[in-house]
Every structure is written in structure tokens, then in C-alpha cells.
N, CA, C and O atoms as CSV, one atom per row, in Angstrom:
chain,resi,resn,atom,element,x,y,z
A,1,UNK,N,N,-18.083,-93.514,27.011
A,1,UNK,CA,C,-17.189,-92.367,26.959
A,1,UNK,C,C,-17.657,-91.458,25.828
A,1,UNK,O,O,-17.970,-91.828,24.696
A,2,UNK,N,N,-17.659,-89.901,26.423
A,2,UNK,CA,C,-17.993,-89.265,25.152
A,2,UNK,C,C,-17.424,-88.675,24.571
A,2,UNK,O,O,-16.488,-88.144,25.170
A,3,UNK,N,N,-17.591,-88.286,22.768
A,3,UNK,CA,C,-16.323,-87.854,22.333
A,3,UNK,C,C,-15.419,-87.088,22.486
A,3,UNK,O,O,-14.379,-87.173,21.833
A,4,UNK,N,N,-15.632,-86.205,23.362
A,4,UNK,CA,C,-14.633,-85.624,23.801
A,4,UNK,C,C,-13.555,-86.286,25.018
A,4,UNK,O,O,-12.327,-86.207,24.970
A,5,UNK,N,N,-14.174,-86.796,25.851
A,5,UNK,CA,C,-13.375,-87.477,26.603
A,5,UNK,C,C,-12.589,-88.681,25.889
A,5,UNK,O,O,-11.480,-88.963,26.343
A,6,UNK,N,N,-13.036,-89.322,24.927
A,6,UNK,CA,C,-12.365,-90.168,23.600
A,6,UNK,C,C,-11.138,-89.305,23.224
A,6,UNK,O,O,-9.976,-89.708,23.192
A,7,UNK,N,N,-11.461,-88.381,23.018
A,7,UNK,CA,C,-10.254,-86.781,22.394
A,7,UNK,C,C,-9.276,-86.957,22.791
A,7,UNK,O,O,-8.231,-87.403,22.317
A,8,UNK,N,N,-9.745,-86.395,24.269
A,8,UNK,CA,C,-8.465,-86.355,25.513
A,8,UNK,C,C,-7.647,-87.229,25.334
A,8,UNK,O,O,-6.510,-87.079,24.886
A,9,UNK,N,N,-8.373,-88.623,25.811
A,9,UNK,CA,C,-8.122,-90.008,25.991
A,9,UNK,C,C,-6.783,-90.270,24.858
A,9,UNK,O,O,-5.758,-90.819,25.263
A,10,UNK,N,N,-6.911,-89.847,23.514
A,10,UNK,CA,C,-6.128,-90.542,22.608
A,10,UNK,C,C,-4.836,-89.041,22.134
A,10,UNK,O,O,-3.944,-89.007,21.286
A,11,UNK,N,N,-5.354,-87.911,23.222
A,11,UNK,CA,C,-4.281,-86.831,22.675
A,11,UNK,C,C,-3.440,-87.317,23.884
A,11,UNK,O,O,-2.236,-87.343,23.629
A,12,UNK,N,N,-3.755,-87.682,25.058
A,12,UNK,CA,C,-2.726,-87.867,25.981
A,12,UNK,C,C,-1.855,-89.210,26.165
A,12,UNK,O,O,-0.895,-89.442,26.900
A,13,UNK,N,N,-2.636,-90.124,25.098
A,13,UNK,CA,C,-1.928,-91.764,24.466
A,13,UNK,C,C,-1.122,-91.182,23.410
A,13,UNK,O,O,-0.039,-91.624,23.027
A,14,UNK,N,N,-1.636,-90.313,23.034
A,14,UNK,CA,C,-0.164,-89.632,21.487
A,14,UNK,C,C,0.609,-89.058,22.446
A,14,UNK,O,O,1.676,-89.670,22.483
A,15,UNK,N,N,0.581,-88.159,23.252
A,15,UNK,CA,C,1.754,-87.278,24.253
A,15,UNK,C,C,2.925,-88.661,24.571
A,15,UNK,O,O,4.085,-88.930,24.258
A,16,UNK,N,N,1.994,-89.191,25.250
A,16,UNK,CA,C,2.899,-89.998,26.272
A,16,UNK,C,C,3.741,-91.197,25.143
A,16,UNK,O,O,4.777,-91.731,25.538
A,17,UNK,N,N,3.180,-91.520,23.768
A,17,UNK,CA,C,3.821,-92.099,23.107
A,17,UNK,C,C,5.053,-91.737,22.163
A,17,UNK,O,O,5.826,-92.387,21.460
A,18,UNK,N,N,4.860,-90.296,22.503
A,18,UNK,CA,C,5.916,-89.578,21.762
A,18,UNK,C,C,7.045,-88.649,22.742
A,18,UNK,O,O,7.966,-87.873,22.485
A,19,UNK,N,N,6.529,-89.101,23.779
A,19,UNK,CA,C,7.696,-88.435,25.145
A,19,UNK,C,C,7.595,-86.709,25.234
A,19,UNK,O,O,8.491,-85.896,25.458
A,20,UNK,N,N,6.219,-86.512,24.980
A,20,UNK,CA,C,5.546,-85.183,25.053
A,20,UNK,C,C,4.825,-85.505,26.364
A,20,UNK,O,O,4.334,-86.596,26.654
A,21,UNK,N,N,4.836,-83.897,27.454
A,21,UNK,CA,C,4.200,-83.805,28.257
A,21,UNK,C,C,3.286,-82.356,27.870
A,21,UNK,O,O,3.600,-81.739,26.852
A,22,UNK,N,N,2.300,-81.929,28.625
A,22,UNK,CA,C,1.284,-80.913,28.955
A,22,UNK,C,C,1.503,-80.269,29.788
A,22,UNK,O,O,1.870,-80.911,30.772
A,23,UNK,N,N,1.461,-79.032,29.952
A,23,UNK,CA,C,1.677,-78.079,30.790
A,23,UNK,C,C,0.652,-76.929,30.964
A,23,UNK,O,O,-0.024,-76.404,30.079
A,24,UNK,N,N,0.675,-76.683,32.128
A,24,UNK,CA,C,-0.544,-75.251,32.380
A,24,UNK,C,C,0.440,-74.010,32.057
A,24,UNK,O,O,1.273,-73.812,32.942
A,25,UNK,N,N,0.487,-73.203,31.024
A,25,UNK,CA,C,1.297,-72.235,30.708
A,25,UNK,C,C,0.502,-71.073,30.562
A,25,UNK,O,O,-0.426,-71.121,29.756
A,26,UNK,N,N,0.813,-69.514,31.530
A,26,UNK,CA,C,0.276,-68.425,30.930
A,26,UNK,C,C,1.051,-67.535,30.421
A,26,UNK,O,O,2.154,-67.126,30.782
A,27,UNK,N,N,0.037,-67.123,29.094
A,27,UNK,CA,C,0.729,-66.599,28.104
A,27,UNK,C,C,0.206,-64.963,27.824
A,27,UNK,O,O,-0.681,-64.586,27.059
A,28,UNK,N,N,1.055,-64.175,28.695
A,28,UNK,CA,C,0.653,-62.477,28.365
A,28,UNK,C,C,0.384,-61.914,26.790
A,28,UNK,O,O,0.899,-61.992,25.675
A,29,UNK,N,N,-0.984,-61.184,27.585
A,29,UNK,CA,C,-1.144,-60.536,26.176
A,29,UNK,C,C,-0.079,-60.112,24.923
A,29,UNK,O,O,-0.311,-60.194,23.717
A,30,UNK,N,N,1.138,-59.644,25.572
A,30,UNK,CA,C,1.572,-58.886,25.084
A,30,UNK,C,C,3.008,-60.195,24.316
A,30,UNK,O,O,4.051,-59.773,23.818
A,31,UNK,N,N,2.761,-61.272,24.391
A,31,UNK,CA,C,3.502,-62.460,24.051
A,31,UNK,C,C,2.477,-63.141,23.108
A,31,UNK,O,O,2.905,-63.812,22.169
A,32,UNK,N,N,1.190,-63.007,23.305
A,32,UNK,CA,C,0.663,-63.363,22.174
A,32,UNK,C,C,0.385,-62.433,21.286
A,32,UNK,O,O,0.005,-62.955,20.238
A,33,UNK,N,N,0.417,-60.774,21.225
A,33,UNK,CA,C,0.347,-60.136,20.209
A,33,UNK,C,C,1.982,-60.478,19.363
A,33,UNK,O,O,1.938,-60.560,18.135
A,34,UNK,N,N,3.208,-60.643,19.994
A,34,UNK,CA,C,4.286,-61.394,19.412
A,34,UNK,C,C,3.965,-62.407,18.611
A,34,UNK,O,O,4.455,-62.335,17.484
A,35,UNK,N,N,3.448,-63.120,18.790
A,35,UNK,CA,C,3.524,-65.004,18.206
A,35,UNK,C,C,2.078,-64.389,17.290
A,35,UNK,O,O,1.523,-65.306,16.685
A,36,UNK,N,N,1.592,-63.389,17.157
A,36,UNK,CA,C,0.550,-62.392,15.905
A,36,UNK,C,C,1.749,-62.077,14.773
A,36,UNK,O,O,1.861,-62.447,13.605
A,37,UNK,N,N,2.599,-61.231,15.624
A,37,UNK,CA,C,3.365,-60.036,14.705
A,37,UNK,C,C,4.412,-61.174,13.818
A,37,UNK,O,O,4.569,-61.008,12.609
A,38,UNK,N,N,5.088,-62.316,14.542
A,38,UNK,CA,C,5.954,-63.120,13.675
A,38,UNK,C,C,5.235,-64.076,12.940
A,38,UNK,O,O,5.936,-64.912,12.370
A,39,UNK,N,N,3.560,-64.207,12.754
A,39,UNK,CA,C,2.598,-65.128,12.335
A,39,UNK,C,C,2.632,-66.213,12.696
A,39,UNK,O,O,2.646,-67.053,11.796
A,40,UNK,N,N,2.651,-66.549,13.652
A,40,UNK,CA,C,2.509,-67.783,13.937
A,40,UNK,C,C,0.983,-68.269,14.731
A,40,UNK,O,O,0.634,-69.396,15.083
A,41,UNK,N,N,0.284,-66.992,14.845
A,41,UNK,CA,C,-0.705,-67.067,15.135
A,41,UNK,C,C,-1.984,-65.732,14.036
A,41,UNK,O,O,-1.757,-64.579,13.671
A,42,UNK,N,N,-2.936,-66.401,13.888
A,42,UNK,CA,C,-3.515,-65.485,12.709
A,42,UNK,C,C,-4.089,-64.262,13.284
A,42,UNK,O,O,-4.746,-64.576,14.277
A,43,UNK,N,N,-4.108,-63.222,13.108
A,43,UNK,CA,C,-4.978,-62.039,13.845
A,43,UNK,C,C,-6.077,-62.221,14.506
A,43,UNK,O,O,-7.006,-62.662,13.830
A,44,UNK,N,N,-6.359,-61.955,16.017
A,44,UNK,CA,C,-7.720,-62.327,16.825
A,44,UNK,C,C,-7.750,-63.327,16.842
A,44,UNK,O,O,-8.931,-63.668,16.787
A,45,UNK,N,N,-6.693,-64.690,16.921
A,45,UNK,CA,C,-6.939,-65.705,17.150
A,45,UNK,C,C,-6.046,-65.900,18.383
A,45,UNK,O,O,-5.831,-67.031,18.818
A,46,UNK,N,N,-5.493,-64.726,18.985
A,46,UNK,CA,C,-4.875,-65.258,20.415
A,46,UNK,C,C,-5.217,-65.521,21.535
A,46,UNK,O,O,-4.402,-65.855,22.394
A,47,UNK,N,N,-6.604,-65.414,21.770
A,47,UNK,CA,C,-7.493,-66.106,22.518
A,47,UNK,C,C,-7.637,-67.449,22.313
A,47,UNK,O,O,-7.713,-68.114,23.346
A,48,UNK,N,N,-7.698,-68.055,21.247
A,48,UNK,CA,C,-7.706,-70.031,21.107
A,48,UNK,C,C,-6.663,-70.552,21.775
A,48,UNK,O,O,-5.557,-70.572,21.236
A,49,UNK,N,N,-6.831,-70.985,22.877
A,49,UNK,CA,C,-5.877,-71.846,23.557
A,49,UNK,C,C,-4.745,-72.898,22.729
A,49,UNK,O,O,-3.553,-73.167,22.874
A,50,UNK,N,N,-6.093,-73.413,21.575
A,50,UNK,CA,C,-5.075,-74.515,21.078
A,50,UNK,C,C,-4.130,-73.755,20.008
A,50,UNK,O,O,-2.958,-74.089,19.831
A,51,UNK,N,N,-4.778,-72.667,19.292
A,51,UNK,CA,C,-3.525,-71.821,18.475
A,51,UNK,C,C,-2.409,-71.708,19.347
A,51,UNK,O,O,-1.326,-72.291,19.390
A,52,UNK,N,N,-3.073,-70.588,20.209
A,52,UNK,CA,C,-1.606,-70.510,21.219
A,52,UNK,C,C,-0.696,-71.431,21.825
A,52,UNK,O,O,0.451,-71.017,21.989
A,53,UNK,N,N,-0.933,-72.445,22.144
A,53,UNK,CA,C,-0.134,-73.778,22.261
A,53,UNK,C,C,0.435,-74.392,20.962
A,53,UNK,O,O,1.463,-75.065,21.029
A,54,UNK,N,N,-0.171,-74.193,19.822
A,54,UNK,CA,C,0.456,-74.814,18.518
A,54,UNK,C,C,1.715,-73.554,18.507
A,54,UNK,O,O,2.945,-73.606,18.501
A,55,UNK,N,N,0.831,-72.558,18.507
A,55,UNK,CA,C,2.368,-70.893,17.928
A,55,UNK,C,C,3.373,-71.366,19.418
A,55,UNK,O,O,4.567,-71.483,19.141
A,56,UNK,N,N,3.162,-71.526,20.297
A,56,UNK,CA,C,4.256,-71.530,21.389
A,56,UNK,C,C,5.201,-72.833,21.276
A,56,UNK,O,O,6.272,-72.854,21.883
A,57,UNK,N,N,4.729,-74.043,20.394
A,57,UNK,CA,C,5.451,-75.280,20.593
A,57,UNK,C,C,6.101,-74.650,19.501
A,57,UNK,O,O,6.914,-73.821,19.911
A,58,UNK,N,N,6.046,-74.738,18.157
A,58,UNK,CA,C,6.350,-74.089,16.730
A,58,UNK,C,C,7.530,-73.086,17.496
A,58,UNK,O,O,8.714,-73.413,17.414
A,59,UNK,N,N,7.264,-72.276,17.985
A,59,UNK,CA,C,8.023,-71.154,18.139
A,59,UNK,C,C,9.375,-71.346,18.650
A,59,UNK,O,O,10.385,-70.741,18.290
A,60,UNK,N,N,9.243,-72.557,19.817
A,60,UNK,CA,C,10.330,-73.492,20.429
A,60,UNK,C,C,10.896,-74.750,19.613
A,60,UNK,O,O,11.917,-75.317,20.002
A,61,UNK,N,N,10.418,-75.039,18.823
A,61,UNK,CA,C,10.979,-76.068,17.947
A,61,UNK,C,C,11.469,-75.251,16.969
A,61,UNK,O,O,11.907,-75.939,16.047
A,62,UNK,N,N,11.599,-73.940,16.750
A,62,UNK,CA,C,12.513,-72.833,16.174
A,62,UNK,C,C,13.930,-72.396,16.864
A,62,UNK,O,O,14.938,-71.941,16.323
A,63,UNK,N,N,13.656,-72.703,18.315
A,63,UNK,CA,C,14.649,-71.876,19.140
A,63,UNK,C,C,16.363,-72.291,18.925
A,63,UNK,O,O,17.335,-71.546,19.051
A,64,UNK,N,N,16.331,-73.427,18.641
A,64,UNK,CA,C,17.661,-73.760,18.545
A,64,UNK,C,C,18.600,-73.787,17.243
A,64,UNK,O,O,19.830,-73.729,17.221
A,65,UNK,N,N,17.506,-73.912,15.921
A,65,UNK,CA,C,17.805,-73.415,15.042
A,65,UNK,C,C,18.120,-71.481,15.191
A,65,UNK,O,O,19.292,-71.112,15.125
A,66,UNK,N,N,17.303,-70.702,15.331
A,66,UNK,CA,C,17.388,-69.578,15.666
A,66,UNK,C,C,18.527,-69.264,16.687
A,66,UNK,O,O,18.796,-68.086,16.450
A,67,UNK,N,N,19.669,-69.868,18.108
A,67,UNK,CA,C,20.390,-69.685,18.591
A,67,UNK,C,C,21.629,-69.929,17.764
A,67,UNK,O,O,22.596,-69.181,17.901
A,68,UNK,N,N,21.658,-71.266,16.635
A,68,UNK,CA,C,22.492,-71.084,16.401
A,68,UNK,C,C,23.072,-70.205,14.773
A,68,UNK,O,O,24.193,-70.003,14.305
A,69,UNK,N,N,21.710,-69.876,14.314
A,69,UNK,CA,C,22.042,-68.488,13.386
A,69,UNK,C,C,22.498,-67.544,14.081
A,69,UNK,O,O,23.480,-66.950,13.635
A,70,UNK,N,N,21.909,-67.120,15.403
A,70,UNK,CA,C,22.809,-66.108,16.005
A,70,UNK,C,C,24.271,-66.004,16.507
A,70,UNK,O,O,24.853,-64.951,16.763
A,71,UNK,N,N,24.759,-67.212,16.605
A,71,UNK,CA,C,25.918,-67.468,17.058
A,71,UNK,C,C,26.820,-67.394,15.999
A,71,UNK,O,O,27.946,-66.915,16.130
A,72,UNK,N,N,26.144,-68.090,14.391
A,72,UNK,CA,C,27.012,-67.825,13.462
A,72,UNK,C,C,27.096,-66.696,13.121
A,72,UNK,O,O,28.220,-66.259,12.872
A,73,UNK,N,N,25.684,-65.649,12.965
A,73,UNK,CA,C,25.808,-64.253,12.933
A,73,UNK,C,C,27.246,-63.222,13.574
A,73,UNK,O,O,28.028,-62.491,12.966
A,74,UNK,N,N,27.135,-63.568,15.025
A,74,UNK,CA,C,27.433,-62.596,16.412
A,74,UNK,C,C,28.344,-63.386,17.456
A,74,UNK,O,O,27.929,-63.663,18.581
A,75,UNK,N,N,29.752,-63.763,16.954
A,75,UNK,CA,C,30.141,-65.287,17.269
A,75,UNK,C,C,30.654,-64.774,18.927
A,75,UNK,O,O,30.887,-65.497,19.895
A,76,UNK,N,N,30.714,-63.434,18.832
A,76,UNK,CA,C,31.302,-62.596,20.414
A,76,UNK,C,C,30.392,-62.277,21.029
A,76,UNK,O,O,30.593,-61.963,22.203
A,77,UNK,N,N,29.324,-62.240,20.605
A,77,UNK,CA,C,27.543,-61.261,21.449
A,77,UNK,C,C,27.277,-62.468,21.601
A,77,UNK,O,O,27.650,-63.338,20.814
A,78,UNK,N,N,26.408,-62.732,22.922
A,78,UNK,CA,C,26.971,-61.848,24.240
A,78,UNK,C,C,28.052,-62.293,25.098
A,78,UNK,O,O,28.006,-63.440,25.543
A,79,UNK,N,N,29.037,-61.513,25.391
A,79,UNK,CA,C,29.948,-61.960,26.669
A,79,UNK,C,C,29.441,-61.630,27.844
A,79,UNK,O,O,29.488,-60.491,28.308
A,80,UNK,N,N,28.770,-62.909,28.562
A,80,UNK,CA,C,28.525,-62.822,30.029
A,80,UNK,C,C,29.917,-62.338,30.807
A,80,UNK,O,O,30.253,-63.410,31.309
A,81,UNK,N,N,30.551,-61.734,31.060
A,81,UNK,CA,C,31.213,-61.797,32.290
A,81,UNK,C,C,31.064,-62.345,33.605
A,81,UNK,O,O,31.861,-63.063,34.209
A,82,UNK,N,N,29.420,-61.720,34.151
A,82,UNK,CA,C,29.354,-62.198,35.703
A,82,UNK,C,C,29.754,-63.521,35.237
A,82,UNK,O,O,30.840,-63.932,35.644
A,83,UNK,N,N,29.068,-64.261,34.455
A,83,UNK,CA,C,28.572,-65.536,34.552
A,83,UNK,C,C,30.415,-66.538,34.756
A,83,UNK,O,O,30.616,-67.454,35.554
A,84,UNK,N,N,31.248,-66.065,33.957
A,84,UNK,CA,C,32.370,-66.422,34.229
A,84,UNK,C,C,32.903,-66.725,35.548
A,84,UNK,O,O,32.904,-65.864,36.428
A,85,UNK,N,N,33.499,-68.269,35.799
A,85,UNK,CA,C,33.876,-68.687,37.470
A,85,UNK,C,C,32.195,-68.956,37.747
A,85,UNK,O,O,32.215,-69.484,38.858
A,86,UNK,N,N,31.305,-68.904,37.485
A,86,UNK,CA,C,29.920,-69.280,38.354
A,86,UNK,C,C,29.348,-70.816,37.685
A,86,UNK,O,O,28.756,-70.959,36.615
A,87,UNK,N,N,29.649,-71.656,38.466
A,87,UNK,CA,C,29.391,-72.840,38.374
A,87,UNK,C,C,28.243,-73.222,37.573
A,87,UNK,O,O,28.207,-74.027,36.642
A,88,UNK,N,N,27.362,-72.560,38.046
A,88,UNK,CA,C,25.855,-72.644,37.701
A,88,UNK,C,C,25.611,-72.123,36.501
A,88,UNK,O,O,25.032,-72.941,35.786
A,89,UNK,N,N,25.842,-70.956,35.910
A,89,UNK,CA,C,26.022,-70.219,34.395
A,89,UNK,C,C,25.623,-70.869,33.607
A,89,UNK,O,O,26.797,-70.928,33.239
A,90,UNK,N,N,24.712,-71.929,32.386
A,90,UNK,CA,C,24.731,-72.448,31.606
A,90,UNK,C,C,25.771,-72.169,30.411
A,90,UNK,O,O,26.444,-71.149,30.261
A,91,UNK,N,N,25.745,-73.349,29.569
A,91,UNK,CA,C,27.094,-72.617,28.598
A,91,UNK,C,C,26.283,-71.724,27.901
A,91,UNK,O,O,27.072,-71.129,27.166
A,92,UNK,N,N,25.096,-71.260,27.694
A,92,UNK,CA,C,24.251,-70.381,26.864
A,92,UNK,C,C,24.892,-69.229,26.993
A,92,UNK,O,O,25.482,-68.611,26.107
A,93,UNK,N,N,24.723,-68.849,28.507
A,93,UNK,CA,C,25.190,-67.806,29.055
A,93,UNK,C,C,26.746,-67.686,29.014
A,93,UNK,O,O,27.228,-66.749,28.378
A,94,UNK,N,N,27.322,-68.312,29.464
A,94,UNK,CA,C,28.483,-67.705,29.841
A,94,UNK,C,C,29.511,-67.747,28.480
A,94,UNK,O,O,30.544,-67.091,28.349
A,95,UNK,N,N,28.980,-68.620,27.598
A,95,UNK,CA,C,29.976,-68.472,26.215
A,95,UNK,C,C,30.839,-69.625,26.190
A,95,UNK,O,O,31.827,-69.727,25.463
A,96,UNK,N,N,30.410,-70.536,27.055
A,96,UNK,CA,C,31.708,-71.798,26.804
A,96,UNK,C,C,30.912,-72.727,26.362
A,96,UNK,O,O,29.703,-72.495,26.352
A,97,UNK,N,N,31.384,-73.909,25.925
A,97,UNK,CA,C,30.581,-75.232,25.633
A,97,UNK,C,C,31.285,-76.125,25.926
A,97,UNK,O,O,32.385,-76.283,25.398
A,98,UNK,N,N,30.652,-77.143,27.114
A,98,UNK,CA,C,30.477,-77.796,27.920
A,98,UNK,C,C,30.123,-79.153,27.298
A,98,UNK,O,O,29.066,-79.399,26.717
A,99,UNK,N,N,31.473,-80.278,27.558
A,99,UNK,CA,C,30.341,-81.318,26.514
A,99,UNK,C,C,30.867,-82.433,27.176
A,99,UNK,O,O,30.469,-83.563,26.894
């Protein structure tokens, strides 16, 4: 086996040991000049696949911290209406919490 296939071999024995999966994700230009502008990726490096997968996991292991500053921020923004009576609505959306 060669070292790179060794690579693979032991990044997808760390995934699966840590209840991480891989995904084929495309990521618009204009989403990686974002994940530039908030630094999470260094200038002209949004072409490296593996940056862009490090700034996109990073960015999501932010998200829930970041939802709930906004909620303490903006405790009324946003009121879904439609979403109200629609079964399907997540509580994200519609403003209730569901537990």
C-alpha cells in the first residue's frame, strides 16, 4: 500500500471512529470568497479542497453557538407565520421548541 492510500486508509478509520462521515459537497465561488471574508480560509487558498472542507466543518461547528447568540440577541426575529399549523416547519423556523 502506498502512502497515500495508507492516508486515506487511516483518515477514513479516524471518520468512522469518531461517527464522522464524508461527503461530495460543492462549494460556490461566491461561498468561498465568504469563508475568505470571515477568515476562515486564508486569501487564494479557496481552491484547496482540504482548506475548504476544514473552513466549512469550523464554520458549522460555529452554527449553533451563533443561532443561539441570535436568539438571545433578537428573541422575536424571525416570526415565521406560514410556518405556523405546518406540521413539517422545524422549530428553527416556526419559533416553537419542540422537546
Amino acid at each position: 500500500m502506498d502512502r497515500t492510500a495508507r492516508e486515506r486508509s487511516a483518515r477514513w478509520r479516524d471518520r468512522r471512529r469518531i461517527g464522522a462521515i464524508a461527503v461530495k459537497l460543492d462549494v460556490a465561488p461566491k461561498h468561498r470568497r465568504a469563508l475568505e471574508a470571515i477568515g476562515l480560509i486564508a486569501p487564494g487558498n479557496g481552491c484547496n479542497p482540504e482548506a475548504v472542507a476544514w473552513a466549512v466543518a469550523r464554520y458549522l461547528d460555529t452554527a449553533s453557538a451563533m443561532q443561539a447568540m441570535g436568539e438571545a440577541l433578537y428573541p422575536d426575529w424571525p416570526k415565521d407565520e406560514e410556518a405556523e399549523g405546518d406540521e413539517t416547519a422545524s422549530p428553527q423556523n416556526s419559533g416553537k421548541n419542540e422537546e
